[in-house]
N, C-alpha and C positions, 0 to 999 in steps of 0.2 A: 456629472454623468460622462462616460466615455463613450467619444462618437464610434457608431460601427466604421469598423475598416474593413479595406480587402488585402483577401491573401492571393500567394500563387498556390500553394500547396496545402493538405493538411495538416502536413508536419507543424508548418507555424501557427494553425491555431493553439497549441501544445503550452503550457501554462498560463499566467495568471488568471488564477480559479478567483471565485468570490470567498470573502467570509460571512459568515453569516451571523448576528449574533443570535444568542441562544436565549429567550424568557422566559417561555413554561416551564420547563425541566429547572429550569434554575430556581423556582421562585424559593426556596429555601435557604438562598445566597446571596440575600441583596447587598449590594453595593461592590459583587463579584463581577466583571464583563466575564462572560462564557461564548465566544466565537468557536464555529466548523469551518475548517476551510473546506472546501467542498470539491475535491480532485473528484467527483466525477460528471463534473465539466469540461474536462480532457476530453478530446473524441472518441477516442477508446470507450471515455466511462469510467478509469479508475485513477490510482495515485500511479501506478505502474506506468503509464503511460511516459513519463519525463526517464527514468530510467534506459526504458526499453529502446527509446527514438537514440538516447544517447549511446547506449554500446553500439545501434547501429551506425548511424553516422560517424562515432568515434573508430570502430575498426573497416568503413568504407575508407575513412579520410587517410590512415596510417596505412591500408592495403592487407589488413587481415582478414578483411571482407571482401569478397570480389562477387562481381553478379554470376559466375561458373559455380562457386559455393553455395552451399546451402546451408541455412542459418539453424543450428538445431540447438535449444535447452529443456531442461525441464523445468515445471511450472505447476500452479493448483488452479491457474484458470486468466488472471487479469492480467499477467506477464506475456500470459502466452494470448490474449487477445490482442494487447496491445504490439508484441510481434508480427504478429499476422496481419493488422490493419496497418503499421508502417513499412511491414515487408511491400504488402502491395504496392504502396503509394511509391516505392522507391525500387522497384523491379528486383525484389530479391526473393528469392525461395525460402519457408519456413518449414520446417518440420518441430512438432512437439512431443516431449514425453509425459502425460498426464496420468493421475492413477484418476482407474476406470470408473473414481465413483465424485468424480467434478457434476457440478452441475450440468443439466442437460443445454441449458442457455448459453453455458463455456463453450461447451464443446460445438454446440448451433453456429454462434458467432465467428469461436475462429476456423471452423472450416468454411465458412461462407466467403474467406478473405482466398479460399484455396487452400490453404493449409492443411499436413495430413499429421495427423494424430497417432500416436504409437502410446499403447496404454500398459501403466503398470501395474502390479498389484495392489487394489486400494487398502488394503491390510496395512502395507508397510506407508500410507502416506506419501507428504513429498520427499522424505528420506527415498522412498523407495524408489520415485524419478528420477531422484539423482543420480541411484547407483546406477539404474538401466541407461541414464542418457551416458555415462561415462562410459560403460559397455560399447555402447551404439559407436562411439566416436571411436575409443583405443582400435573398434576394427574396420574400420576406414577414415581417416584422417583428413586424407588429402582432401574426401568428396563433401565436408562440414566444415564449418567454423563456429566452435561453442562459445559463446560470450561468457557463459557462467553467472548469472546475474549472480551469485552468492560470492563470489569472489572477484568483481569486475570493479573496480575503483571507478569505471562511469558511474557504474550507480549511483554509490552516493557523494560522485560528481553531481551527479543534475539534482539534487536535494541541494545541495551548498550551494549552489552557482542558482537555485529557481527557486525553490519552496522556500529556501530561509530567505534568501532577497525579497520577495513578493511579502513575506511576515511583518519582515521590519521595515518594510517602504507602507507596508498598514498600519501597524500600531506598533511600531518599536517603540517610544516616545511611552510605551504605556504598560508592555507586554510582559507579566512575571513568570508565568508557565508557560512551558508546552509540553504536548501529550503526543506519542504517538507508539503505536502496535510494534513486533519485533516480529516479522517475517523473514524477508532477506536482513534484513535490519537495516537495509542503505537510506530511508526515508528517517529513524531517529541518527542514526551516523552524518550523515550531509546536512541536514539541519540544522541539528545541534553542532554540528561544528561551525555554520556561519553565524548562527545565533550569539554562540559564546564571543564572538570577537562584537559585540554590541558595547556601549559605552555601559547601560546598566546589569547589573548581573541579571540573569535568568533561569528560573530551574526546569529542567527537559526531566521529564517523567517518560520512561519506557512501559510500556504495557504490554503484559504477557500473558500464557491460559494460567489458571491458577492448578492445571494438573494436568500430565503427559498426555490422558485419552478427554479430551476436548471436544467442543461444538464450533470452535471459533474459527469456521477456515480461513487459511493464512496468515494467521497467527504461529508463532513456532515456544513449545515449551522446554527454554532452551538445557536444559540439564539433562533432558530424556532424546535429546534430537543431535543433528549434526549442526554443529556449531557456523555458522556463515564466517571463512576469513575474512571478510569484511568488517566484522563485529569487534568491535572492543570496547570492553565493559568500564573499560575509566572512562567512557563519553557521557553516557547518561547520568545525573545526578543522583537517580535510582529506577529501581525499577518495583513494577508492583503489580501482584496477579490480579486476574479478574478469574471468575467464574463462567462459566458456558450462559447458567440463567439469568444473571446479571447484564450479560452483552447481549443476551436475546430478548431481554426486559428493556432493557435501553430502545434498540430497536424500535420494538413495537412502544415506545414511548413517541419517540421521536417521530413519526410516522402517524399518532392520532395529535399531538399534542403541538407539533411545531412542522407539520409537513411535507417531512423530510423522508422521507421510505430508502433506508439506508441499510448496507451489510451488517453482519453480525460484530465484524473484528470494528468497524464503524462506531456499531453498540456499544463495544468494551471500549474505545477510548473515549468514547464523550463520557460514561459511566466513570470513569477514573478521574474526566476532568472535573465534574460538576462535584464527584466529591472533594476534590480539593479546595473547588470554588467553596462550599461547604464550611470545609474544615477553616479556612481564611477569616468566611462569616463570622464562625463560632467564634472567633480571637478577634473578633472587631474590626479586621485588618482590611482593604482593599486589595483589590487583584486585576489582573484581568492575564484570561488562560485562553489559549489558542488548542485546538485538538483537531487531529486529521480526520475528514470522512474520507476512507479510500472508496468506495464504490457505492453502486446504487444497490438496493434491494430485491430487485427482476432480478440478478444473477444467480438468485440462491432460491425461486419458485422452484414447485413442486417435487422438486428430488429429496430435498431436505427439511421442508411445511412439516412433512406428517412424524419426522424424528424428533420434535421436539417433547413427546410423551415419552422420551428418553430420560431415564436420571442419570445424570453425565455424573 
């Protein structure tokens, strides 16, 4: 057991989440280990959280941050909470571009940090934050500093440098998968990339919506969307859709079954993983798969409960 410690700051309580292993869901895959690591034990609450603390810290430390700027990106909700609650901790102004149909919990949260929210059209998605925060910024420069998370090499700096360190200091010695969603894509970029320098091979399974108009928020279905310069598709071994009802199935799995009340894009990666644990079973083989839960389930009450008599 690890004894409690004290910190100075919030910032440092900011990784090593638990894993958790996984046995209900799995029971159709024995002799598969099936672990969540569970990012939302971050204070934040989500996987964003490592990311988000790093663009800032990285462009206070180099001077593209200064406390006279204000920190502005766009975001679907865990980015921009996690902005907000280490803008505070660290005296920095945030501003976010969100499209206006985030859950109501996003929007609760990060304006509670002080934060002011500038909404885009939920039609276009977080493409369409995009374009307005790049708007926002082309016409005052001086008075912002855009981190980009989609194009910011902190990103999936803090995935290489935290999430894959924290993997294999737990079950490297064992670990044949891992799973994770393709939003920014800095969480399978930076993991999979420490992962790959491990003594045994490892296959990194990317998970994506299985169709442009999707249930999976923060998810990106990357052929129909703007591609994140971050992203590059020789990192993942493969990649492989999920469906809206399948990651909303998962969910509410995991939530009676293993008591985990976790997001949708959550759903779709343990759904992706347990079927590989699955598929291993079938061929007799052993395994053991690791799959990210980016956040908890509260984030996505009542705005999005009653869409699910949607056929996606």
């Amino acid at each position: 057991m690890r004894r409690s410690r004290r910190i100075e700051s919030v910032v440092d309580a900011v990784g090593n989440t638990p894993l958790l292993r996984l046995r209900n869901v799995t029971a159709n895959a024995p002799g598969v280990e099936v672990y969540a690591k569970l990012e939302f034990a971050n204070p934040g609450g989500s996987v964003k959280d490592r990311p988000a603390l790093r663009m800032i810290t990285d462009a206070l430390a180099d001077g593209r941050l200064t406390k006279d700027k204000i920190l502005i990106d766009s975001t679907s909700g865990n980015t921009g909470v996690a902005y907000s609650l280490y803008g505070a901790a660290l005296g920095v102004k945030v501003h976010l571009v969100m499209p206006s149909n985030v859950s109501q919990a996003r929007k609760d949260i990060t304006q509670a940090f002080g934060t002011e929210i500038i909404y885009s059209d939920p039609l276009e998605g977080s493409d369409g934050a995009i374009r307005m925060v790049r708007e926002v910024v082309e016409r005052d420069r001086e008075r912002y500093f855009y981190p980009d998370q989609y194009a910011n090499p902190s990103n999936p700096r803090a995935h290489y440098e935290g999430t894959g360190r924290e993997i294999l200091e737990a079950v490297g010695d064992r670990i044949t998968h891992f799973v994770a969603g393709l939003g920014t894509t800095g969480t399978m970029m930076g993991t999979t990339r420490r992962l790959k320098e491990h003594v045994r091979p490892i296959r990194c399974v990317a998970v994506e919506p299985e169709d442009a108009l999707h249930g999976l928020e923060g998810l990106k279905h990357l052929a129909s969307s703007i591609v994140p310069p971050i992203y590059d598709a020789g990192v993942p071994d493969e990649t492989r859709p999920c469906s809206t009802e399948d990651g909303w199935d998962m969910s509410d799995r995991l939530a009676r079954e293993e008591g985990l009340h976790v997001g949708h894009s959550s759903g779709a990666n343990i759904f992706i993983a347990v079927k590989i644990a699955e598929e291993l079973a079938q061929r007799g083989e052993k395994g053991c798969v690791v799959a990210i839960v980016a956040d908890r389930g509260d984030r996505y009450f009542a705005p999005l409960k009653w869409e699910r008599r949607y056929i996606w």
